[in-house]
The first five atom37 places (N, CA, C, CB, O) and aatype in JSON, in Angstrom:
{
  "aatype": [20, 20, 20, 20, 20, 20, 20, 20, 20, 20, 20, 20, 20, 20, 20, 20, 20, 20, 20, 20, 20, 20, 20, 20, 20, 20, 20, 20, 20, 20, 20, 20, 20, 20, 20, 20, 20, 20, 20, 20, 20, 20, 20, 20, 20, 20, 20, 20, 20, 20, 20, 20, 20, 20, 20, 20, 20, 20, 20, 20, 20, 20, 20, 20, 20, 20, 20, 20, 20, 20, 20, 20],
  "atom_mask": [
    [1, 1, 1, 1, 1],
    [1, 1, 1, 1, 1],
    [1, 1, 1, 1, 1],
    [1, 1, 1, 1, 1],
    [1, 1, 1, 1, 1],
    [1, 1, 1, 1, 1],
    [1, 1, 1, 1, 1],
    [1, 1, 1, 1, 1],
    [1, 1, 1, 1, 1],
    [1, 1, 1, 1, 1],
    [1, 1, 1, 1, 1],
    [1, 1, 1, 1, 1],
    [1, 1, 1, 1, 1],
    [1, 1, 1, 1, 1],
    [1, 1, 1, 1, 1],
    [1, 1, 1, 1, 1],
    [1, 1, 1, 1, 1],
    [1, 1, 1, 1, 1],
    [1, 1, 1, 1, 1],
    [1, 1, 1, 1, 1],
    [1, 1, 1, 1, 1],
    [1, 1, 1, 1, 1],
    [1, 1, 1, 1, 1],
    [1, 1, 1, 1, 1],
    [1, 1, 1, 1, 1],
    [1, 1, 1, 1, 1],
    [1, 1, 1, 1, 1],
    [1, 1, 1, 1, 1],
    [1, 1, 1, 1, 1],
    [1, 1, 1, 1, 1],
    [1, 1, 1, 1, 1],
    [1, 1, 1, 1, 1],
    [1, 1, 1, 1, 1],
    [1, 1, 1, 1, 1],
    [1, 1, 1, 1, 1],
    [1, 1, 1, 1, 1],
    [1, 1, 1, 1, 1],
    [1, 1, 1, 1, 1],
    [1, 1, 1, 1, 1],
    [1, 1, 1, 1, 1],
    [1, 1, 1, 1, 1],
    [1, 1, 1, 1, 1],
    [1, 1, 1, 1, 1],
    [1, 1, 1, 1, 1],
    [1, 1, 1, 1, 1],
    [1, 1, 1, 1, 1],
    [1, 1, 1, 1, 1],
    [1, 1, 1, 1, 1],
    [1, 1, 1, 1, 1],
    [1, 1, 1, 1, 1],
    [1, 1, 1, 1, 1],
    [1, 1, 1, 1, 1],
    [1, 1, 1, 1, 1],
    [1, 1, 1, 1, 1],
    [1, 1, 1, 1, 1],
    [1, 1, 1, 1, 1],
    [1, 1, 1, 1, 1],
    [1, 1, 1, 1, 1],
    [1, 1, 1, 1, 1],
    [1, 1, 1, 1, 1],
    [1, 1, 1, 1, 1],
    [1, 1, 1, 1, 1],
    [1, 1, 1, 1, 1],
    [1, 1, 1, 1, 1],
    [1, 1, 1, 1, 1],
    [1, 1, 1, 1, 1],
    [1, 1, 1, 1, 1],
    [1, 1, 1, 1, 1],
    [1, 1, 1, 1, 1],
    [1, 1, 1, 1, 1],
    [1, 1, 1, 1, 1],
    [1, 1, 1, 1, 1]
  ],
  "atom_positions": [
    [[-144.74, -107.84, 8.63], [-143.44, -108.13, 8.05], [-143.51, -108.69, 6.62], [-142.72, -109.09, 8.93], [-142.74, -108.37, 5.71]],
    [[-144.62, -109.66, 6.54], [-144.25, -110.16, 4.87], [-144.65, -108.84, 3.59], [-145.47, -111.82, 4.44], [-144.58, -109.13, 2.4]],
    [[-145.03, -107.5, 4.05], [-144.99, -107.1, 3.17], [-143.74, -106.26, 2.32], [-145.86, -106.71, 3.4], [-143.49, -106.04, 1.14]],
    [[-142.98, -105.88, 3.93], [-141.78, -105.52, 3.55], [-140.89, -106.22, 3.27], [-141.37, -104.94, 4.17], [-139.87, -105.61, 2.94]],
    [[-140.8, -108.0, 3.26], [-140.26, -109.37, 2.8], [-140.56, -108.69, 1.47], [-141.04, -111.03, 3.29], [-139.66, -108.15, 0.83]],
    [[-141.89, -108.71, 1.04], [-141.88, -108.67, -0.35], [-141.66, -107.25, -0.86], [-143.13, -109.23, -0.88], [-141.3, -107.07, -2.02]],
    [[-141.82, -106.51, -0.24], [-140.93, -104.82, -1.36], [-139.15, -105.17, -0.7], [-141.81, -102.18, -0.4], [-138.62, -104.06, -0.65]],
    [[-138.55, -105.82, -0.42], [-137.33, -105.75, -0.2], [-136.9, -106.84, -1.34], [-136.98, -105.97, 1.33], [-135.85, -106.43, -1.83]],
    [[-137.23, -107.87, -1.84], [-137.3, -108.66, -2.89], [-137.66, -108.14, -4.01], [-137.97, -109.56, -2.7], [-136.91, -108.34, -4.96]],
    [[-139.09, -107.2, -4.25], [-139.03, -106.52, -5.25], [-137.72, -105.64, -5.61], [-140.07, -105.86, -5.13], [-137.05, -105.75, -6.63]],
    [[-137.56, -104.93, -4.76], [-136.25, -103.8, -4.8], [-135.35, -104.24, -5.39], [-135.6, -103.36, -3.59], [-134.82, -103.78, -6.41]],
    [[-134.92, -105.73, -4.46], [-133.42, -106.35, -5.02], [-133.62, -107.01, -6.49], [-132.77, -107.69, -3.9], [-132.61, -107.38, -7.08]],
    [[-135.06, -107.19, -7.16], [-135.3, -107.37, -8.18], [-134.74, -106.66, -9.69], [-136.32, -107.31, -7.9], [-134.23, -106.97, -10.77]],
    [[-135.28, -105.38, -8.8], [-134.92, -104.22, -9.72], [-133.73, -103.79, -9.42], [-135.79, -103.09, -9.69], [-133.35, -103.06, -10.33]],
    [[-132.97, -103.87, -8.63], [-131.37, -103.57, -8.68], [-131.13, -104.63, -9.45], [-130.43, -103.54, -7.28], [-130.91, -104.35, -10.63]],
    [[-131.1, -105.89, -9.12], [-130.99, -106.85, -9.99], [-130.49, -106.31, -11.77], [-132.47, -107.56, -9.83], [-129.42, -106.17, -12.37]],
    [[-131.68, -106.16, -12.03], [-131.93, -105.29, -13.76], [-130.83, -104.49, -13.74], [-133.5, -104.12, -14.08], [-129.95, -104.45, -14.6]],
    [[-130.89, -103.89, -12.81], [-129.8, -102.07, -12.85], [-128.51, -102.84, -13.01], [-129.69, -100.69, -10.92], [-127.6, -102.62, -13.82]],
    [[-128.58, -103.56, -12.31], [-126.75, -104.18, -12.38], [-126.39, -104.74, -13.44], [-126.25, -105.33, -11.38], [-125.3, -104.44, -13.91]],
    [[-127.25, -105.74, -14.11], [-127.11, -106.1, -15.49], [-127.23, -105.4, -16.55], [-127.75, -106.87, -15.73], [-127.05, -105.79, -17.71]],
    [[-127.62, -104.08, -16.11], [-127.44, -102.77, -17.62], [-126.05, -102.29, -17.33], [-128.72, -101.04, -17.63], [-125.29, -102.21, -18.29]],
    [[-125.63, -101.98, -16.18], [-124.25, -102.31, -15.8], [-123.36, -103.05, -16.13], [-124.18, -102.55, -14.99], [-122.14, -102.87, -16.19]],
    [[-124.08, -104.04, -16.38], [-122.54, -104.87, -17.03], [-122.35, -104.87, -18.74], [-122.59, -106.8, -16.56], [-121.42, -105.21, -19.47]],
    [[-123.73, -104.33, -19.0], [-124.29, -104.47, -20.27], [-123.25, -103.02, -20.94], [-126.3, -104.34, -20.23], [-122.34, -103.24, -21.73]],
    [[-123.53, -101.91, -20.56], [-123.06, -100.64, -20.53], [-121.47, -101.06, -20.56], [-123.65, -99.73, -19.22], [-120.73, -100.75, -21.49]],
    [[-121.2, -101.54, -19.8], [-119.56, -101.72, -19.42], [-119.13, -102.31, -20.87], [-119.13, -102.98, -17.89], [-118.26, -101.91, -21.63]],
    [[-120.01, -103.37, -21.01], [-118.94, -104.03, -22.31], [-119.12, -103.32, -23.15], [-119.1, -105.44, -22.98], [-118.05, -103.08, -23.72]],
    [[-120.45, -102.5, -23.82], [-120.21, -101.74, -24.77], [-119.17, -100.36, -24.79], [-121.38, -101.48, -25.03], [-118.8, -99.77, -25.8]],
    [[-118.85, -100.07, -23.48], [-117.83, -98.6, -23.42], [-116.88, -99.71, -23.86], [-117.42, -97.46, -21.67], [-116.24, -99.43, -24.87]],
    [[-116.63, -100.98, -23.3], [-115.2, -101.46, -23.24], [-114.91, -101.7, -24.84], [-115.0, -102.95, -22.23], [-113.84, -101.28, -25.27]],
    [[-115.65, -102.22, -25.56], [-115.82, -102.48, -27.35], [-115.18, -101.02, -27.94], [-117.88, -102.68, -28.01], [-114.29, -100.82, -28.77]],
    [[-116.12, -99.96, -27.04], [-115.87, -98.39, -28.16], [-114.71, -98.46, -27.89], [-116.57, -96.66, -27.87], [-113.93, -98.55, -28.83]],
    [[-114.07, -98.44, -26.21], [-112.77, -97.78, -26.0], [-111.92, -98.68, -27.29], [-112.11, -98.01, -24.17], [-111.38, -98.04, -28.19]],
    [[-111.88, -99.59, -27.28], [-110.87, -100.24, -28.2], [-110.99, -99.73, -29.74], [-111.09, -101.85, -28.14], [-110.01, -99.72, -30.48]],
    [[-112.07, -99.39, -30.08], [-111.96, -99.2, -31.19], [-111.6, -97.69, -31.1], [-113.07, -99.67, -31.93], [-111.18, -97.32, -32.2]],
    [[-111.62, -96.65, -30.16], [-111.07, -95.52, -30.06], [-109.87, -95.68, -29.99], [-111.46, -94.85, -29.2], [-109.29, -95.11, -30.92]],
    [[-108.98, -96.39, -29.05], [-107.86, -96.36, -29.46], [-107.03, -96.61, -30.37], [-107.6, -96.59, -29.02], [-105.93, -96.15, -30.66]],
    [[-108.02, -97.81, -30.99], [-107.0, -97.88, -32.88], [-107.67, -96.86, -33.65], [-107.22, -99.68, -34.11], [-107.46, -96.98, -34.86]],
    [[-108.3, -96.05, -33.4], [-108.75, -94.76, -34.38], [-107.55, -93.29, -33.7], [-111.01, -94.32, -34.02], [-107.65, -92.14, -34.11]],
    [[-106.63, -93.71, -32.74], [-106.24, -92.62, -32.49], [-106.75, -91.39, -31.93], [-105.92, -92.47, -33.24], [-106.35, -90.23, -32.0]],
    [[-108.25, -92.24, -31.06], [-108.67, -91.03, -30.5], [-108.66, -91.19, -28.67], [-110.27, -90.71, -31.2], [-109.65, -91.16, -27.94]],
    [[-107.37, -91.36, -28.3], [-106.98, -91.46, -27.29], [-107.0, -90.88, -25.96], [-106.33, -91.53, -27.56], [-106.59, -91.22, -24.85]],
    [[-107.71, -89.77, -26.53], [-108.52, -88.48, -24.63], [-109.81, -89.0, -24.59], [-108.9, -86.06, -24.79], [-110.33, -89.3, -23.51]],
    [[-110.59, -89.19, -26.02], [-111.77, -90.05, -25.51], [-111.61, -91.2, -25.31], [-112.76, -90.11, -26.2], [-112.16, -91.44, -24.24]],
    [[-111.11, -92.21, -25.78], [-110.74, -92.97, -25.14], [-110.49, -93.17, -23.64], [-110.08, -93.05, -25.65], [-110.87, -94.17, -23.02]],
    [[-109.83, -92.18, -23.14], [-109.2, -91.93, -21.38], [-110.44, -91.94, -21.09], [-108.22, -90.42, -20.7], [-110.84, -92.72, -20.22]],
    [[-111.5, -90.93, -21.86], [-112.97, -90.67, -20.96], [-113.98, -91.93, -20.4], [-114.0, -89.79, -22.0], [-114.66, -92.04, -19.38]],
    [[-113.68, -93.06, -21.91], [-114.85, -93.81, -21.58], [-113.9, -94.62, -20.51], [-115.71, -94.71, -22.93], [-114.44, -94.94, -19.45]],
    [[-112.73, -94.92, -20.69], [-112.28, -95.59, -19.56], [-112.55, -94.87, -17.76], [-110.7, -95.71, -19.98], [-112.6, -95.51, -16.71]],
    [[-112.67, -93.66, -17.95], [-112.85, -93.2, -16.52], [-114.36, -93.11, -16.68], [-112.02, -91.73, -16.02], [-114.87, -92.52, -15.72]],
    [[-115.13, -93.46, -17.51], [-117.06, -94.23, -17.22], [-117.09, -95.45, -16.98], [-118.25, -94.27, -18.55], [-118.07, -95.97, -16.46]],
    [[-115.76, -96.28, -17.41], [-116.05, -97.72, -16.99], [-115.85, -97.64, -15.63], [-115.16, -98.86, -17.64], [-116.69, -98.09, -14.85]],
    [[-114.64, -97.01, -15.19], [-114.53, -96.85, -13.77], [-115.56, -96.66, -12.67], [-113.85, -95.93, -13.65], [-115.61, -97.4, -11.69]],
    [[-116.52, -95.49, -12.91], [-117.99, -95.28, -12.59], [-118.55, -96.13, -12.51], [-118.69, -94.66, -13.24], [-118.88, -96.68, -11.47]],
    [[-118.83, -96.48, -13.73], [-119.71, -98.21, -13.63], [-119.13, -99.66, -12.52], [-119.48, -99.01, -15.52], [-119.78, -100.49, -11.88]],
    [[-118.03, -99.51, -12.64], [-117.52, -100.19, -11.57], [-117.73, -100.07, -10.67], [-116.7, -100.25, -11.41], [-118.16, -101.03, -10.03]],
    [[-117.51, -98.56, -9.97], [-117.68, -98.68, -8.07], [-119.2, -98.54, -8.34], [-116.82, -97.11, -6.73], [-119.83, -99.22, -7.53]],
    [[-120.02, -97.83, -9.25], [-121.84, -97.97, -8.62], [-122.45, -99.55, -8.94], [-123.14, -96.63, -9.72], [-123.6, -99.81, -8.57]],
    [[-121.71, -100.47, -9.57], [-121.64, -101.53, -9.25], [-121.62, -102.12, -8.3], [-121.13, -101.78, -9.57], [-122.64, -102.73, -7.99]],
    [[-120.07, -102.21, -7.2], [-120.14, -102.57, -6.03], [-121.39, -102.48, -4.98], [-119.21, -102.01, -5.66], [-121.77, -103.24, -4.08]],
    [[-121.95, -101.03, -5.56], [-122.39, -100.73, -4.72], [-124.02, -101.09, -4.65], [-121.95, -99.59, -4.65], [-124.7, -101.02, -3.62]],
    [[-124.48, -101.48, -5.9], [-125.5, -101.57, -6.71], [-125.5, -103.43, -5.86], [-125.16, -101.11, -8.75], [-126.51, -103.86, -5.31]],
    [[-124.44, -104.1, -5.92], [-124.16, -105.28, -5.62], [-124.71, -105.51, -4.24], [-122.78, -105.51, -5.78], [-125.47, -106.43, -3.93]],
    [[-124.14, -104.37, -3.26], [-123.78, -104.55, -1.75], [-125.41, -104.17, -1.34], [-122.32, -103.36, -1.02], [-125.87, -104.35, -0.21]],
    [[-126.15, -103.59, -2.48], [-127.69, -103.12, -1.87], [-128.38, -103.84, -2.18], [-128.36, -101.93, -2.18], [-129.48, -103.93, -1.63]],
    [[-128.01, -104.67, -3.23], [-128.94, -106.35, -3.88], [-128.49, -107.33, -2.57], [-128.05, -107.31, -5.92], [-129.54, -107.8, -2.12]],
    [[-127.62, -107.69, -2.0], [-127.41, -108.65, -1.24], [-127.79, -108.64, 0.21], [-126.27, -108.85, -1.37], [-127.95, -109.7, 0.82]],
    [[-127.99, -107.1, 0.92], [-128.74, -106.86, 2.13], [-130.09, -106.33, 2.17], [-128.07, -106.09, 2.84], [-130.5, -105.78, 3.19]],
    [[-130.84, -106.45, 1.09], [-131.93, -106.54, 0.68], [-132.78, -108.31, 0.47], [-131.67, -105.72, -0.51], [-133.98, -108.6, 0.45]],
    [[-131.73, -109.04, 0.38], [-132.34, -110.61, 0.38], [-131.58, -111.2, 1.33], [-132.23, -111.51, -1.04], [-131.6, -112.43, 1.42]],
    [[-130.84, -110.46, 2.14], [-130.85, -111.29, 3.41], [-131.33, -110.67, 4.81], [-129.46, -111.74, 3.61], [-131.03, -110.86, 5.99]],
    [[-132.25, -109.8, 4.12], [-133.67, -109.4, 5.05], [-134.76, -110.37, 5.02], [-134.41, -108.05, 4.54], [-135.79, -110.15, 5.66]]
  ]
}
């Protein structure tokens, strides 16, 4: 058992990372979108908003596989 203790900690390690490029990613779409919309470019704009969306639910989900991974 303690070895899969420790690759299940590693794992949630590295989701860990993944989720924080996630949030990292998010604010930078969220910066462009704004500046797309005062440039009047408002379909891309729609786009990066429906990538933040993405980033959101593989978030949750990115979240829900970090947390039953350390309470193994």
């Amino acid at each position: 058992m303690p070895d899969n203790l420790e690759g299940n900690i590693n794992a949630a390690d590295a989701l860990t990372l993944i989720l924080h490029n996630q949030h990292a990613l998010a604010a930078a779409i969220e910066e462009l979108t704004g500046w797309l919309r005062e440039n009047r470019a408002g379909d891309v704009a729609d786009n990066a908003i429906a990538a933040l969306n993405t980033l959101d639910t593989n978030a949750r989900g990115i979240t829900d596989a970090i947390m039953r991974l350390r309470q193994l």
